[in-house]
Steps between C-alpha positions, in 0.01 A plus 500: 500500500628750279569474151895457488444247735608242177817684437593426936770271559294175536636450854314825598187500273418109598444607885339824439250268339475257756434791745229637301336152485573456840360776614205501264434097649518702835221735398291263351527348836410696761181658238374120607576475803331843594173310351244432814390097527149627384658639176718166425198253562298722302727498206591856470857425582546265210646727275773612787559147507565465115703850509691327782576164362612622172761737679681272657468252261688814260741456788579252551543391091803819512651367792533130374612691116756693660617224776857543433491868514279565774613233726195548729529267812302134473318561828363803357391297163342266726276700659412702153379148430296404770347810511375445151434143545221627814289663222508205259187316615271834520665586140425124312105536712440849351621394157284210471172622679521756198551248275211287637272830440585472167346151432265460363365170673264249270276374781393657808655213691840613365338851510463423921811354550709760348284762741616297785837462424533868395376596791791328702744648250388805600572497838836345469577836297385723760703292729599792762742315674756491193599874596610399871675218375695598244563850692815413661636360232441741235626815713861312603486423119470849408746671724776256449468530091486908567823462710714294310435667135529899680873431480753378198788254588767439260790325579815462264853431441646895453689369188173300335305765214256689692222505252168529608217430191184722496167370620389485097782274429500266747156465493501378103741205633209415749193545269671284236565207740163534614336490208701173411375343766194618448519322108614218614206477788243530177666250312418209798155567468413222293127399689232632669591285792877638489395676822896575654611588133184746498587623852866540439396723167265717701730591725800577223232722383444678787907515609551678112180763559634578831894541378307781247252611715716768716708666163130511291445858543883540403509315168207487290580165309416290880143597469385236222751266652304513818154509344563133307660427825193593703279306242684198545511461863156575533436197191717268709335648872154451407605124398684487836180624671315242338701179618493725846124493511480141381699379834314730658182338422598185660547646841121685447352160428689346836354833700166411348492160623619583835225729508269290379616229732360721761262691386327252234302724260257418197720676264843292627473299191385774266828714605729207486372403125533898473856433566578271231349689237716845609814292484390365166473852348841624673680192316325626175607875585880368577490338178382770309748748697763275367421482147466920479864485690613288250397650199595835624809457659688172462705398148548859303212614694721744697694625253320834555595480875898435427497804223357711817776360735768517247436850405478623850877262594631717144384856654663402844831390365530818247410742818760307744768430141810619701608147594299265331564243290271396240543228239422149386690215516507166209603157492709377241497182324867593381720809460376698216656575181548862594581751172899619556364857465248459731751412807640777651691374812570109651615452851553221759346554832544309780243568783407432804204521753496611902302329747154701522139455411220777432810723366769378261892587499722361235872645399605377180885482320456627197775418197501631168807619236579809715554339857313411851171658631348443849138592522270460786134486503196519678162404390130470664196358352442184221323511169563753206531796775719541755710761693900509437769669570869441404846632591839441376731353828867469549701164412582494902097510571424260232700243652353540837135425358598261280636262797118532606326409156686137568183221385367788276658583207514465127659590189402609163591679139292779448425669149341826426367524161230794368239394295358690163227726791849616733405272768785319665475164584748298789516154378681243790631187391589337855838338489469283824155359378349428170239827513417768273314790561441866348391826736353853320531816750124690364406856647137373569340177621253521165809518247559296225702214590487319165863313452644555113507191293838403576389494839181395475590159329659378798219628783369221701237695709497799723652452840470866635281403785639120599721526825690215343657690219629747745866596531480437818324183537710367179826580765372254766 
């Protein structure tokens, strides 16, 4: 990609992405499949199969970020998936016959019985079938992503604002929801045997690396983002691969005793006892991983992480700042005893919400001492960034809208008042509801936000990121 490839109309930059990816996954692939059978069970091929799996993993993380956009055909997801579902098994055996090397056993009857099992690992890895079977799969995959990113779509109304945000902007809508989720993911960890709340986390972690991933060589301030990122998901993996080889013990100790029940051995109970004592020491490993997760990542222990992510979300929405809309938003406890020289303007607005999803249009009827206004606006994204645009619209268009905003409306005063710092504040007191809440407009994510006392007195908590104190989830 080039380097103004952050400055492209999202619409554009999103699939020239996806085809680099796509194309890269494609690469990746057929460097493995050229491998002969002697060089996969020999183990040469295993870092083709690492290049390979992390690919279209890459892939297949944009294509699910950039669903709406892309709109890439769910037959062709589905076989993306399968495909990287066939290398699963040799991925998890590789992982943990390293991490059986590793240990260092106390007995040699643990000592023998993690040789044997190892040894089985092993060959799963080098299982030279997985190419053939996942072949198919992967190549349909490939050509179907290649085809339906190679070309842009758009389809809307001729009268609707043609605005198209650049890749830079859009993206710090996406990176901020993702790194919400991935908050709130750390927050439910609350035990070492919180396995789903661990797995969930992990893979927020790995969605947010691969959203910043593609635009790293572009904008400097992704690189420590993905370097905590990185460092997490391998914290949270390597307890992952832990509980992995734990179940996978069980099914070595079955294979053992069907092996034993033919072939009875001296050593059957030696390995078996072996067996025990390995999973003892992987349950003391798990617990260990936990406690170095916990101390390094969970309470304020990412606060280093979110500084990354949060300067790299700021550097994205100052590159794409045509369009977007940054600021904070309070709840009240009350309307605020705001200074008369600090108001400079009070209106009534009556608004109302279309029928839509992933992207937001509102028109609003806007009253104040020198007539009637009729705005309408579109908005994408949640949290303290998103992308907007706004137009002024005819009394005769208004109308027509408004008959389809019916079930999703409200109305509210709205003051503007500057504080002692120049920085306007929009406090709305609801008039069909009894709700109170102030917005500030800043220039970058990182700015002050810091209410004046008058304001201040009456804040409840922040409410910038809770879906339920949005416009337009207060109008339903």
């Amino acid at each position: 990609m080039d380097a103004t490839s952050l400055d492209e109309p999202a619409i554009v930059a999103v699939r020239r992405i996806a085809l680099d990816l796509a194309n890269d996954a494609s690469a990746r692939w057929h460097d493995l499949a050229s491998s002969s059978p002697a060089e996969r069970a020999g183990g040469d091929a295993a870092e083709a199969l690492h290049d390979y799996r992390v690919a279209l993993r890459t892939l297949r993380s944009w294509l699910r970020a950039h669903a709406d956009v892309l709109a890439v055909p769910g037959k062709v997801r589905t076989r993306l998936r399968r495909a990287a579902a066939a290398t699963n098994g040799a991925r998890d055996a590789e992982v943990l016959a390293a991490l059986l090397a590793k240990v260092a056993a106390p007995s040699m009857r643990s000592a023998a019985a993690a040789r044997w099992w190892s040894d089985r690992l092993v060959a799963d890895a080098n299982d030279i079938d997985v190419i053939e079977r996942s072949g198919k799969s992967v190549q349909r995959g490939l050509a179907g992503v290649i085809k339906a990113v190679s070309v842009v779509h758009v389809e809307q109304p001729l009268d609707a604002p043609w605005h198209f945000p650049s890749l830079a902007a859009d993206l710090a809508t996406r990176v901020r929801a993702q790194a919400d989720e991935l908050r709130e993911r750390l927050g439910a960890i609350d035990a070492s045997e919180a396995v789903e709340a661990q797995h969930k986390a992990r893979i927020a972690a790995k969605n947010l690396r691969y959203l910043l991933e593609p635009v790293s060589k572009q904008l400097a301030e992704a690189k420590p983002a993905r370097k905590h990122l990185k460092a997490l998901q391998d914290s949270l993996g390597d307890l992952r691969d832990l509980r992995v080889a734990r179940a996978a013990l069980i099914d070595a100790v079955e294979a053992r005793e069907r092996y034993e029940a033919l072939h009875r051995s001296d050593e059957s109970d030696s390995l078996l006892s072996g067996f025990t004592t390995l999973d003892a020491m992987l349950h003391e490993a798990g617990d260990d991983g936990y406690r170095a997760v916990h101390d390094q990542w969970l309470a304020d222990g990412a606060a280093a992480l979110f500084e990354a992510v949060d300067a790299a979300i700021a550097a994205l929405a100052e590159r794409g700042r045509a369009g977007v809309e940054i600021e904070r938003k309070l709840l009240l406890g009350a309307a605020p005893d705001v200074p008369a020289a600090a108001v400079t303007s009070v209106v009534e607005i009556d608004q109302g919400y279309l029928p839509g999803s992933r992207i937001g249009e509102r028109v609003r009827r806007i009253t104040d001492g020198d007539g009637v206004r009729y705005v309408r606006t579109v908005k994408m994204g949640r949290g303290i960034a998103r992308i907007e645009v706004e137009e002024e619209i005819d009394v005769a268009l208004f109308a027509q809208l408004w008959a389809l905003t019916d079930g999703r409306r409200l109305r509210k005063q709205r003051t503007r008042a500057v504080d002692e710092q120049s920085r306007t504040w929009e406090i709305d007191v609801f008039l069909d509801r009894d709700l109170v809440v102030v917005e500030i407009e800043l220039d970058r994510v990182d700015d002050d936000a810091t209410p004046p006392p008058w304001i201040a007195a009456q804040v409840v908590r922040d409410v910038t990121d809770e879906p339920a104190y949005s416009n337009a989830q207060l109008a339903r």
